[in-house]
ROTINU-233741 format. One record per residue: residue in one letter; z, y, x of N, C-alpha, C in turn. Coordinates in steps of 0.02 Angstrom, whole numbers. Atoms other than C-alpha are relative to their C-alpha. Layout:
+------+--------+--------+--------+--------+--------+--------+--------+--------+--------+
| zado |    n.z |    n.y |    n.x |   ca.z |   ca.y |   ca.x |    c.z |    c.y |    c.x |
+------+--------+--------+--------+--------+--------+--------+--------+--------+--------+
|    A |      Z |      Y |      X |      Z |      Y |      X |      Z |      Y |      X |
...
+------+--------+--------+--------+--------+--------+--------+--------+--------+--------+
END
This chain:
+------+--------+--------+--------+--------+--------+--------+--------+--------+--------+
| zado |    n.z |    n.y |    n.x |   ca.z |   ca.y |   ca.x |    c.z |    c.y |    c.x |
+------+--------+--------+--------+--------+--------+--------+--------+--------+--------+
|    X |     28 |    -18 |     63 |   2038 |  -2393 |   4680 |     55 |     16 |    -50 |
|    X |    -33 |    -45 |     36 |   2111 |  -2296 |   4545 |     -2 |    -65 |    -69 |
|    X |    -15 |     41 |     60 |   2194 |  -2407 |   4389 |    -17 |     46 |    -60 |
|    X |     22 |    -18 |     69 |   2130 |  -2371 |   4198 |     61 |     36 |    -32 |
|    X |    -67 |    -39 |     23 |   2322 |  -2298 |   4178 |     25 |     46 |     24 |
|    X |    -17 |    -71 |    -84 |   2322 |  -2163 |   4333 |    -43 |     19 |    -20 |
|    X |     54 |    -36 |     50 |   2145 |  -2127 |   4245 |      8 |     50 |    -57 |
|    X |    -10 |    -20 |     73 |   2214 |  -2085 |   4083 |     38 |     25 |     -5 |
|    X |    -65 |    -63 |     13 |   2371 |  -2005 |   4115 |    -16 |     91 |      9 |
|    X |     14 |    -74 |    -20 |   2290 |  -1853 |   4175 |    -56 |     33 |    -62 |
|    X |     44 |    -19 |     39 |   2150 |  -1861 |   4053 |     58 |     13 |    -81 |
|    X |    -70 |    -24 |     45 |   2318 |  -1886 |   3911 |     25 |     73 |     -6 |
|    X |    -15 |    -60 |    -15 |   2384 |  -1735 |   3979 |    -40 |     67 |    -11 |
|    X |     36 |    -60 |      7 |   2231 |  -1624 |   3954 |    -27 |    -26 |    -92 |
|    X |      2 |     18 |     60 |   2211 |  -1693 |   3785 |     53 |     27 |    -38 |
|    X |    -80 |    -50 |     38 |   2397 |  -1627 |   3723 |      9 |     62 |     30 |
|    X |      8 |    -61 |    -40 |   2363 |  -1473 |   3833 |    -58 |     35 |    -63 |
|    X |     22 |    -10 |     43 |   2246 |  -1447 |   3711 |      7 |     -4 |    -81 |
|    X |    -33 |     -6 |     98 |   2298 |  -1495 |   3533 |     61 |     47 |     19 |
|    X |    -56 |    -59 |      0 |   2456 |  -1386 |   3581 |    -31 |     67 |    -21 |
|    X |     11 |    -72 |     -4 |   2362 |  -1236 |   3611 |    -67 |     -2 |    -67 |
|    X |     42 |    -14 |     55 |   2226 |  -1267 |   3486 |     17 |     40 |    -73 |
|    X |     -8 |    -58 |     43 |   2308 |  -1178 |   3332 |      9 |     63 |     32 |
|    X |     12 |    -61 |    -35 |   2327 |  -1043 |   3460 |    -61 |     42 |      5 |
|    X |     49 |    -13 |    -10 |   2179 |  -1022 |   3498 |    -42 |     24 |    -69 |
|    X |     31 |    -15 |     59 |   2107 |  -1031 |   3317 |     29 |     70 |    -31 |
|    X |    -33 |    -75 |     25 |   2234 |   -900 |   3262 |    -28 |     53 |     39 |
|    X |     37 |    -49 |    -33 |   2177 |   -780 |   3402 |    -69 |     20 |    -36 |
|    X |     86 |     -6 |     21 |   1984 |   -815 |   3344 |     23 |     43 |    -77 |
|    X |     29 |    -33 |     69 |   2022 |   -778 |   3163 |     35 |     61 |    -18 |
|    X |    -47 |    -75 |     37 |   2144 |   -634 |   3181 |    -63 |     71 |     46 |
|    X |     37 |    -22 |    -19 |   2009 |   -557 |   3305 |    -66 |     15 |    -53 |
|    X |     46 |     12 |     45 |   1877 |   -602 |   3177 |     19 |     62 |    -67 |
|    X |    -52 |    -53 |     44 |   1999 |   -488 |   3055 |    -11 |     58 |     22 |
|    X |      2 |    -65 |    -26 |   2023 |   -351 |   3169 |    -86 |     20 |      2 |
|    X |     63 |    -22 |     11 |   1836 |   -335 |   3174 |    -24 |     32 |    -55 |
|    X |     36 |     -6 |     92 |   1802 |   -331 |   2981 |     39 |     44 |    -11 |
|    X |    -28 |    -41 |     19 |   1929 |   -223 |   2969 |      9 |     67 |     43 |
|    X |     38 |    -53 |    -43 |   1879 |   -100 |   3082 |    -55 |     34 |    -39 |
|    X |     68 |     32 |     35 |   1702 |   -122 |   3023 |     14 |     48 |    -66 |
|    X |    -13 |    -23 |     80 |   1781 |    -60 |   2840 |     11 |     76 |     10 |
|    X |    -14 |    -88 |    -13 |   1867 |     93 |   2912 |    -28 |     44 |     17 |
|    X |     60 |    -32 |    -17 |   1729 |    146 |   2983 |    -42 |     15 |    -55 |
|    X |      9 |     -8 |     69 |   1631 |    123 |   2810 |     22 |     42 |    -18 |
|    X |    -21 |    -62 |     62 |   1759 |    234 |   2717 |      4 |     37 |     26 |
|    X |     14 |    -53 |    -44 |   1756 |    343 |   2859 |    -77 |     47 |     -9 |
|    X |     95 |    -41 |     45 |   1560 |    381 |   2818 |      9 |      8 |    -53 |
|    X |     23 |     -6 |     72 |   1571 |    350 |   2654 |     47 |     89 |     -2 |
|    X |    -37 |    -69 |     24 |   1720 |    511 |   2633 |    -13 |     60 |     35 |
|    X |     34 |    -62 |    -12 |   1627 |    619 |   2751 |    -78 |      4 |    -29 |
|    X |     39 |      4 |     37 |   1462 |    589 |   2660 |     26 |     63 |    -71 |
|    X |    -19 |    -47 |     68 |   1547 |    645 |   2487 |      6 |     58 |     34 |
|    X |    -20 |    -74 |      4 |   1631 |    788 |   2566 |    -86 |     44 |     23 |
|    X |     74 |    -46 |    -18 |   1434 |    840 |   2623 |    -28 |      6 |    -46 |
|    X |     36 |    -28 |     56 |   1383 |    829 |   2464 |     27 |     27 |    -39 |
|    X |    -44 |    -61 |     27 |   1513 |    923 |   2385 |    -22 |     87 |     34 |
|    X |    -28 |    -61 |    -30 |   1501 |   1061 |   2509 |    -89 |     38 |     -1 |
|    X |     67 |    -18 |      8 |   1289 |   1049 |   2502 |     -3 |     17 |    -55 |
|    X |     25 |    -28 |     58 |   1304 |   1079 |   2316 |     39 |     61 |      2 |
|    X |    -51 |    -48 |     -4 |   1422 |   1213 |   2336 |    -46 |     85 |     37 |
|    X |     47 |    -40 |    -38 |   1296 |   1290 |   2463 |    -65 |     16 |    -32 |
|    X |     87 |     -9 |     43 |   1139 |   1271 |   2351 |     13 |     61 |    -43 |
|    X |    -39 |    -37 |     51 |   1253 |   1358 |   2218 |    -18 |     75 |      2 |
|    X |    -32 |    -47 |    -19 |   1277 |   1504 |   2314 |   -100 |     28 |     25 |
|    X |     42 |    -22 |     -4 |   1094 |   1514 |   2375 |    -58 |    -13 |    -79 |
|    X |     30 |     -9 |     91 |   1039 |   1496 |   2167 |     18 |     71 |      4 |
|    X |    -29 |    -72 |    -15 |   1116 |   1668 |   2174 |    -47 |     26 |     49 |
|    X |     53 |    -48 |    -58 |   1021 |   1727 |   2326 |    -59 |     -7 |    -44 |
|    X |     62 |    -16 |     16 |    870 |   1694 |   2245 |    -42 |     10 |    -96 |
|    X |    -16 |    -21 |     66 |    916 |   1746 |   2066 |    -11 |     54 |      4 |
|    X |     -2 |    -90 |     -8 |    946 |   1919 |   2137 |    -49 |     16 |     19 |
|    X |     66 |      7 |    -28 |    789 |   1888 |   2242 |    -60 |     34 |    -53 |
|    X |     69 |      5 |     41 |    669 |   1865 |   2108 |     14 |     58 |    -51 |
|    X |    -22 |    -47 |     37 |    764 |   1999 |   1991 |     14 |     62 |     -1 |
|    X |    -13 |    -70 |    -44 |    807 |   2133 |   2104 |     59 |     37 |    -38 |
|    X |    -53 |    -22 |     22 |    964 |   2132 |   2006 |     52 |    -38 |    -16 |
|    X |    -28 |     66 |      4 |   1109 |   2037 |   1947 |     42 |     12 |    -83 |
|    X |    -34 |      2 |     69 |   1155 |   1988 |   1764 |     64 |    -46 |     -5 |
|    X |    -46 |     63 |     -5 |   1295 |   1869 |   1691 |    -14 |    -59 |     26 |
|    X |      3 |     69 |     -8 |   1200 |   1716 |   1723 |     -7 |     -2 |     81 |
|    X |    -13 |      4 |    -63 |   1188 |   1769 |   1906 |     87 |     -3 |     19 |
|    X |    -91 |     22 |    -19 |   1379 |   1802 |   1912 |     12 |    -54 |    -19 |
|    X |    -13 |     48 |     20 |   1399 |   1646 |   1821 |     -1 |    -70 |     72 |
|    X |     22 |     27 |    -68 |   1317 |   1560 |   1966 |     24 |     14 |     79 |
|    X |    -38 |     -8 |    -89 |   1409 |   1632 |   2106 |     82 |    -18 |     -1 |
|    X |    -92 |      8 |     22 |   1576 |   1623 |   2005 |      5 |    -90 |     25 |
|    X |    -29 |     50 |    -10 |   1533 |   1433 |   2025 |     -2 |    -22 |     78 |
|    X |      0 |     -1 |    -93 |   1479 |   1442 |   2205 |     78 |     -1 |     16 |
|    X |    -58 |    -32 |    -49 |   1654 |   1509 |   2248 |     54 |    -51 |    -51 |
|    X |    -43 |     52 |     14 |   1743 |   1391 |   2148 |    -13 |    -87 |     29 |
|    X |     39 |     88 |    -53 |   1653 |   1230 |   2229 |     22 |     13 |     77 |
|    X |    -26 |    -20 |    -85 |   1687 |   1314 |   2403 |     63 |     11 |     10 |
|    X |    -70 |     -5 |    -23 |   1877 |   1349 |   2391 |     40 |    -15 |     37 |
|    X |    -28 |     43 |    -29 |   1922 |   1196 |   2430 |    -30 |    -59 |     71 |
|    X |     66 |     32 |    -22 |   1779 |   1139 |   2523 |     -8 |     14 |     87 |
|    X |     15 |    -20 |    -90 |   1786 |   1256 |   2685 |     16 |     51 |    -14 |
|    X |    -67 |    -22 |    -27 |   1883 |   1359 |   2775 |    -11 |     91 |    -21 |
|    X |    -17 |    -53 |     18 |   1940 |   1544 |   2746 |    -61 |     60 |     22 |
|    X |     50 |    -51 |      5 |   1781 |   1625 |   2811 |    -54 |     -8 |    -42 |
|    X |     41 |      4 |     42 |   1668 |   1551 |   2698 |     35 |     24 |    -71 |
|    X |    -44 |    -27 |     75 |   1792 |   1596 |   2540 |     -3 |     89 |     18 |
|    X |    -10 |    -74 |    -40 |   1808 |   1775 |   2626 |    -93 |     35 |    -23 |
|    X |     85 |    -17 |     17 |   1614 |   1771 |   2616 |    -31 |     23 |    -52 |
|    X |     12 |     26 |     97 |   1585 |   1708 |   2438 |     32 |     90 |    -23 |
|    X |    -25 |    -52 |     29 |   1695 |   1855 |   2399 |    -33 |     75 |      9 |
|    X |     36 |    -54 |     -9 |   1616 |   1981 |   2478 |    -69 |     14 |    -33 |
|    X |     77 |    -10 |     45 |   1448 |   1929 |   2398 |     13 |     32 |    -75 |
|    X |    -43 |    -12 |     74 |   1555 |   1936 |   2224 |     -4 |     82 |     -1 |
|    X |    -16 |    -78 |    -19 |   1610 |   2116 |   2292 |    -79 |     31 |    -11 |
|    X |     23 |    -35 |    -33 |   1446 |   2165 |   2349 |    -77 |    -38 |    -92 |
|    X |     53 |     19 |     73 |   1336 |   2086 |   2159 |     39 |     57 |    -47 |
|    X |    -47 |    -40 |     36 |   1470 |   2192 |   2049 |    -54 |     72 |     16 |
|    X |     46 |    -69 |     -3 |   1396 |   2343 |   2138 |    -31 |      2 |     16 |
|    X |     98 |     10 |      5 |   1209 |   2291 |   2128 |      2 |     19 |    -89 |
|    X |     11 |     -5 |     66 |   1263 |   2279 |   1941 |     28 |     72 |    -10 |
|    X |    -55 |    -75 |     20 |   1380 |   2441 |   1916 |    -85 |     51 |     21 |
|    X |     66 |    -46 |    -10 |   1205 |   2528 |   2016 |    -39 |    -17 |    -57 |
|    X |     58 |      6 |     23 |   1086 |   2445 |   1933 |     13 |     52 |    -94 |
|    X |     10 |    -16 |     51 |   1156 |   2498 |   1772 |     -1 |     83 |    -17 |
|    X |    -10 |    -82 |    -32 |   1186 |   2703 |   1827 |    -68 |      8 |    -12 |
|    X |     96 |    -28 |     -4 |    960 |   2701 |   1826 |    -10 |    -18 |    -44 |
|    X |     55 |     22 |     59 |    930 |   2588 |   1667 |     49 |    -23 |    -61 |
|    X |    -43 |    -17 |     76 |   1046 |   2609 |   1525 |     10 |     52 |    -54 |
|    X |     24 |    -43 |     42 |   1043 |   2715 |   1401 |     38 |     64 |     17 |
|    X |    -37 |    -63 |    -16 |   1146 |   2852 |   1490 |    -24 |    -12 |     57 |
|    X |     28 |     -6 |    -56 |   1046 |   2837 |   1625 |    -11 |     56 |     73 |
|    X |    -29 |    -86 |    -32 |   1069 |   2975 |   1772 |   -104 |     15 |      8 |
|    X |     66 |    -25 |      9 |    907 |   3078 |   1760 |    -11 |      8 |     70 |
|    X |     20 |     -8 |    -52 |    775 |   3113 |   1871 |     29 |     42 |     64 |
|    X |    -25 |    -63 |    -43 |    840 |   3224 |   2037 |     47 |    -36 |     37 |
|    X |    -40 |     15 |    -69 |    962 |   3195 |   2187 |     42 |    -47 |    -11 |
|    X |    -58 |     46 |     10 |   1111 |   3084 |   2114 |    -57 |    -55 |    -28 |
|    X |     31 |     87 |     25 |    980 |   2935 |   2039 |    -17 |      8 |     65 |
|    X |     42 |     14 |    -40 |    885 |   2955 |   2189 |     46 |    -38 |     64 |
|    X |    -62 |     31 |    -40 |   1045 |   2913 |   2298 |      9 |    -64 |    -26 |
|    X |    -24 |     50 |     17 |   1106 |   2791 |   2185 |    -57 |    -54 |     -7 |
|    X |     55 |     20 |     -6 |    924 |   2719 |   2195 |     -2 |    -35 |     73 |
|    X |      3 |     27 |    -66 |    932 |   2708 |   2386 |     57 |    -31 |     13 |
|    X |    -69 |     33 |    -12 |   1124 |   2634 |   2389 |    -33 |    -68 |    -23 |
|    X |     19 |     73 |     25 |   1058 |   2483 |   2252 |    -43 |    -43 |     53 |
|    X |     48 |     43 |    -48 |    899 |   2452 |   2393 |     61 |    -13 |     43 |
|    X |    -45 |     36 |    -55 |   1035 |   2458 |   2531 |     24 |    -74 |    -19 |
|    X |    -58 |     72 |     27 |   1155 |   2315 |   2420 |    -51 |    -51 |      2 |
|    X |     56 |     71 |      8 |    977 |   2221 |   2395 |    -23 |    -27 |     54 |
|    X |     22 |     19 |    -76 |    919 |   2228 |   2564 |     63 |    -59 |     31 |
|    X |    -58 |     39 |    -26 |   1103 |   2164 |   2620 |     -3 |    -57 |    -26 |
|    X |     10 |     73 |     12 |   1098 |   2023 |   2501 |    -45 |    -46 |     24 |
|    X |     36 |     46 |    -34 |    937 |   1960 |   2566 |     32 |     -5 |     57 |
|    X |    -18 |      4 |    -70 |   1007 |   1979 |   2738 |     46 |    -62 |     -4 |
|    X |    -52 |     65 |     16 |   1159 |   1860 |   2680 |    -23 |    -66 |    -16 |
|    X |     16 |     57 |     12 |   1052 |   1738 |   2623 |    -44 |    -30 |     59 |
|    X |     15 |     30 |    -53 |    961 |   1723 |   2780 |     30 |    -10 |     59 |
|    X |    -63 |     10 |    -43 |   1119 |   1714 |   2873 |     47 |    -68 |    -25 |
|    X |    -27 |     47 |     19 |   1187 |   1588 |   2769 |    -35 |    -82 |     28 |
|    X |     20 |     61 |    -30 |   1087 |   1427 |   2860 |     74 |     -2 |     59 |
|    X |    -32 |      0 |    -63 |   1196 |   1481 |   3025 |     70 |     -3 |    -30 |
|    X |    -66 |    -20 |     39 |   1353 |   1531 |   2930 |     43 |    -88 |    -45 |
|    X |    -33 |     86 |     27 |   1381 |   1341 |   2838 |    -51 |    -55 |     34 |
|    X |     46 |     56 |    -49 |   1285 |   1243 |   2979 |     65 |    -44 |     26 |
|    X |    -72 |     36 |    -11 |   1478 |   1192 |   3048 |     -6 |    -33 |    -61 |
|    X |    -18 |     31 |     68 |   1505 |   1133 |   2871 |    -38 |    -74 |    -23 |
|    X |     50 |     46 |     47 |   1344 |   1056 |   2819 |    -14 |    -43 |     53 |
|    X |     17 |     51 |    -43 |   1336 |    928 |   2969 |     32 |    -56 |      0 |
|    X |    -17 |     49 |     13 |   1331 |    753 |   2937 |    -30 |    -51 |     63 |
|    X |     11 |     61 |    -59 |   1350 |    616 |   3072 |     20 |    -74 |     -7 |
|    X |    -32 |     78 |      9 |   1370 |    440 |   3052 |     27 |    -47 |     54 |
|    X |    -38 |     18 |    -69 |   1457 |    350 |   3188 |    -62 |    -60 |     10 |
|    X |     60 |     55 |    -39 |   1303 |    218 |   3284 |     28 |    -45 |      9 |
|    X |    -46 |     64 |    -28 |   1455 |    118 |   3349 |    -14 |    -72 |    -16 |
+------+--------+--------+--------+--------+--------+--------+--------+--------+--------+
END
């Protein structure tokens, strides 16, 4: 039979086998516990700064279709339409990448001479009835037609842009 001191030496032994490693152990738990939460965070500002940038880049996009349907409803384009595209293309600069700025511009390009036409038929030097209004009549439909076309191209055109994903992880 086994003495109460050949008992205990082994049970001793796993007793200081343990308080040794016990701040070990705790440190592991709470630096693990750390690395979690702080993960956890980065992830957070990770959504949170692609969030903003979607709503930067969705108002930027609304902007630009205020304009589409300025010209829409007007079948022409005044200051407060340029006003409205001027801010489109300043919200988008920075927002996304060189074909959407390229774009913006071309709409810019392509409102200028909706306005330069429009005003050739209804200003007080107006080009009279006969072959040159009637041209410059069918050019303005062309520029109007095109704009609608742009605005129903524009879903596909800032769909890269406007997609927001949140990580499930």
């Amino acid at each position: 039979m086994l003495s109460q001191s050949e008992i205990s030496q082994p049970i001793l032994l796993w007793v200081d086998i343990i308080v040794k490693l016990t701040p070990s152990i705790i440190t592991l738990m709470v630096g693990s516990i750390g690395t979690y939460i702080a993960y956890n965070q980065y992830r957070t500002a990770k959504d949170k700064l692609r969030l903003d940038l979607f709503e930067k880049r969705l108002a930027a996009y609304e902007k630009l279709q205020e304009y589409f349907m300025l010209v829409r409803q007007c079948a022409r384009v005044d200051d407060r339409s340029i006003q409205i595209l001027g801010e489109a293309r300043y919200k988008s600069i920075f927002l996304f990448g060189d074909d959407i700025t390229k774009h913006i511009d071309e709409v810019l390009d392509k409102a200028l001479k909706i306005r330069e036409l429009d005003l050739k038929l209804k200003d007080s030097h107006s080009l009279p009835i006969g072959e040159e209004r009637k041209r410059v009549a069918e050019e303005l439909g062309a520029v109007l037609i095109w704009n609608i076309d742009q605005q129903m191209s524009s879903p596909e055109r800032y769909a890269k842009y406007l997609q927001f994903h949140v990580n499930q992880n």
